[in-house]
N, C-alpha and C positions, 0 to 999 in steps of 0.2 A: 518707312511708313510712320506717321503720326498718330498718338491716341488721345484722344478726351478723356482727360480723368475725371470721371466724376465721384464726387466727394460723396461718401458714405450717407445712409438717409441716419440720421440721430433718432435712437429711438425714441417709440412713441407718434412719430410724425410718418405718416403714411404718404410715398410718392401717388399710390394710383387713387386714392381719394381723393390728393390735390388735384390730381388731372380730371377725376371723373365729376367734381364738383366745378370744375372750372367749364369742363365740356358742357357740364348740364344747365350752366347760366350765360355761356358764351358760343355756345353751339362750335366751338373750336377746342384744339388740345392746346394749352400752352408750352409756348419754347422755354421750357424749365433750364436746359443746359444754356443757353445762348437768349436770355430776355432779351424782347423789344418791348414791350407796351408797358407802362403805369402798372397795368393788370399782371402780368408778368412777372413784375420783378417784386410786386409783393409777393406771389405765391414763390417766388426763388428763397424771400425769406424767410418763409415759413419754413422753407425746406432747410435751409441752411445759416441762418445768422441768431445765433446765441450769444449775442452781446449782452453781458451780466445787465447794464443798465437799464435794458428795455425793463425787465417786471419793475424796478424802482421808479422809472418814468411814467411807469403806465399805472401804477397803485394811486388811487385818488385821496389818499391818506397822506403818504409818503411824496408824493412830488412837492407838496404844498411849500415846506421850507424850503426844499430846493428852490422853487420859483419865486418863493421873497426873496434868497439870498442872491438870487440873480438880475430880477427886477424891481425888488421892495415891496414890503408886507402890501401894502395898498391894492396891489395885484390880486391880490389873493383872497377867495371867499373866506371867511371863517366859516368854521367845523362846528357847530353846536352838539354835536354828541358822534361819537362811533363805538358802536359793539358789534354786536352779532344777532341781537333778538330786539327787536323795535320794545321797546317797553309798552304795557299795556293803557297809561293814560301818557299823550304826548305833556312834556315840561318847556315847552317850546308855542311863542305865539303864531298861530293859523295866518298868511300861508307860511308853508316849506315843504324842501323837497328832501326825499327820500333817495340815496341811490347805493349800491354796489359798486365796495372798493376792488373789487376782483372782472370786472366783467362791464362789455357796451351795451346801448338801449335798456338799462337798468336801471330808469329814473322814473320817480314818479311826483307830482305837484300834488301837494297836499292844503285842502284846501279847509278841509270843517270834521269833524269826528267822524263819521262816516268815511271818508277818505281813509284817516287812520287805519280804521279798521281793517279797508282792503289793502292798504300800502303794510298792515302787518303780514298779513297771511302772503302776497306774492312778494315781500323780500324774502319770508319764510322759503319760500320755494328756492328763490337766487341762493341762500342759503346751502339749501340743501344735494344742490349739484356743481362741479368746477363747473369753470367756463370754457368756451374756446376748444377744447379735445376734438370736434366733431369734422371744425374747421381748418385745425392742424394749426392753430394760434399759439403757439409754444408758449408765449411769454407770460400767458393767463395762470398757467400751472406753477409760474412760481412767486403769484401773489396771496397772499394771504385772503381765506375768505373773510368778509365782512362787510357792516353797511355804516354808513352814515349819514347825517341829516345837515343841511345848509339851508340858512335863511333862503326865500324867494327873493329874485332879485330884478322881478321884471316889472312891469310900471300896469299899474292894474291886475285886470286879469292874463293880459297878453304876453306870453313865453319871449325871453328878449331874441333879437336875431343874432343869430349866429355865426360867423365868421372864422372858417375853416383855414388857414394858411398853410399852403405847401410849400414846404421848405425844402432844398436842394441842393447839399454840400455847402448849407449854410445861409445859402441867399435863397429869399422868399419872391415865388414867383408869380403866383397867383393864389388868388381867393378868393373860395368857395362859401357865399350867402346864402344860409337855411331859411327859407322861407314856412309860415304857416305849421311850424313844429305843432306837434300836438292834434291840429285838425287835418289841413291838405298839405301834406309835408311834400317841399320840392325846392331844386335852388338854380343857381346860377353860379355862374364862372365869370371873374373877372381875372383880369391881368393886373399888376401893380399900381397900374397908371389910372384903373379902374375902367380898362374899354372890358365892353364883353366879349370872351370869347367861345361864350357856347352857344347851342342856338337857336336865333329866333323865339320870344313864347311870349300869351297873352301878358305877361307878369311885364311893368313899365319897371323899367331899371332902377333900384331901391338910390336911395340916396346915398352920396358919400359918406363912409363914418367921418365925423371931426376927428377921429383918435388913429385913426388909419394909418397914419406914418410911424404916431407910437406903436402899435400894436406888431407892424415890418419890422421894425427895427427889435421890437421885445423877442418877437417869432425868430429872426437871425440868430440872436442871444440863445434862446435855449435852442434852437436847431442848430449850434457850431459844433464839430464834429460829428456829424453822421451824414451819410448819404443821404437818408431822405427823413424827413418827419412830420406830421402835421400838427401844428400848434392852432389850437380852437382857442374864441376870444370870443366877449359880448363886449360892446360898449352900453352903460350905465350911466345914463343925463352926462353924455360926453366924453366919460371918462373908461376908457378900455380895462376890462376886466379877465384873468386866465380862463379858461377852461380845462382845459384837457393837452394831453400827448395820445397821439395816437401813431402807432408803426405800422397798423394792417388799416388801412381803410377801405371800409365796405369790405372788408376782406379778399379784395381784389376779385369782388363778382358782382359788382353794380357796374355796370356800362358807363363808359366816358364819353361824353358826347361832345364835340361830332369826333368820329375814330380817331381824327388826325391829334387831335388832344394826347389820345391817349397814348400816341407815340410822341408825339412831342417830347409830355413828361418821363415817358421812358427812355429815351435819350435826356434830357437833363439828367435822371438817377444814375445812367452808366457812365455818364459826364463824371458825373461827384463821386462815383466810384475810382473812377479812373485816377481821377486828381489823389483821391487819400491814396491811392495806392503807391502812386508817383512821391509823394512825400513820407510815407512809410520807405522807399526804398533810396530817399535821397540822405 
């Protein structure tokens, strides 16, 4: 008779709140021991992958050199300040944005004094609580708290679009376009080639980025070596800009639409699982 080992829960990471949160926004239990979906095989890592690199990936302080030294400073916003407590008059010209190095959806556009003031008080809040514990996001807990402040970077008032890259044992497969951030936030899926693969909606298919193949090619670069990752980009008058690393997205409880996506990409991740594993043991 054969047994499934399953690997101890690390503490701190709770098995039945990943399932009972996964239940309560999928109306399903997920297959923790045997991932199929996208959705899935994030909460598998919740459960189980403590790769030192993710909190240095995902610190919005600390990636930054890494990703000049990989792509070149030009990629990279400049930091105009990080601490801990917004200072009471900003030294910085109107706009900018505000965000937390420790934790997601922590940003805010700052726009005129007023602004300041409420971007003091609710990073004060980010502050004052870790991130991530609730959701079983391991990798929140071993960044440092803190805030900092980066020139705006979008052309008027308008938040620039955003450009989600899912990476897969290195190769990037498709990209996901945030629309309407800030007002009617919603997006789309495309494939590399730029067909859509999500579906149908009033929204007319956004234009190709010009930097599009830089930005693939950037995203492979910092996604080599891992299973999966998502590398976030804006293009800026042409020119592709970093964002972000991210290892949980949506926490693995935003819906993939249409279903068949979401196993798609779950088979890619077990793919590029498979693969490192195969050259770890060759």
């Amino acid at each position: 008779m054969r047994f499934l080992y399953r690997p101890p829960t690390p503490p701190g990471t709770s098995r039945l709140r990943i399932q009972l949160t996964y239940l309560w926004r999928h109306r399903r239990l997920a297959r923790l021991a045997a991932p199929v979906l996208l959705t899935e095989w994030i909460q598998h890592r919740k459960l189980h992958d403590r790769d030192p690199r993710l909190p240095l990936l995902a610190d919005k302080v600390k990636v930054k050199p890494w990703v000049a030294q990989q792509l070149g400073l030009s990629w990279v916003t400049p930091t105009l300040w990080q601490g801990s407590r917004l200072p009471e008059h900003p030294a910085w010209d109107f706009p900018y944005v505000v965000k937390s190095r420790h934790g997601c959806n922590q940003t805010l556009v700052v726009r005129n004094a007023a602004d300041h003031r409420e971007a003091r008080d609710r990073s004060a809040a980010w502050m004052a609580h870790p991130y991530g514990g609730w959701l079983d996001e391991w990798l929140y807990g071993g960044i440092e708290r803190g805030l900092l402040v980066e020139p705006f970077i979008g052309e008027g008032d308008a938040l620039p679009l955003d450009y989600k890259i899912f990476v897969f044992g290195g190769e990037a497969r498709f990209v996901q376009v945030h629309l309407g951030r800030g007002t009617n936030h919603r997006w789309i899926v495309f494939d590399r080639q730029w067909k859509r693969v999500s579906p149908a909606s009033a929204d007319p298919d956004p234009a190709r980025p010009a930097s599009l193949a830089a930005m693939l090619r950037a995203a492979e670069r910092l996604g080599a070596g891992f299973d999966f990752v998502r590398a976030d980009f804006y293009e800026i008058a042409g020119t592709p800009r970093f964002g972000e690393l991210t290892f949980y997205p949506g926490s693995g409880l935003e819906a993939v639409e249409p279903p068949s996506l979401d196993a798609l990409m779950g088979a890619l991740w077990a793919g590029a699982r498979a693969g490192g594993e195969d050259q770890l043991a060759a």
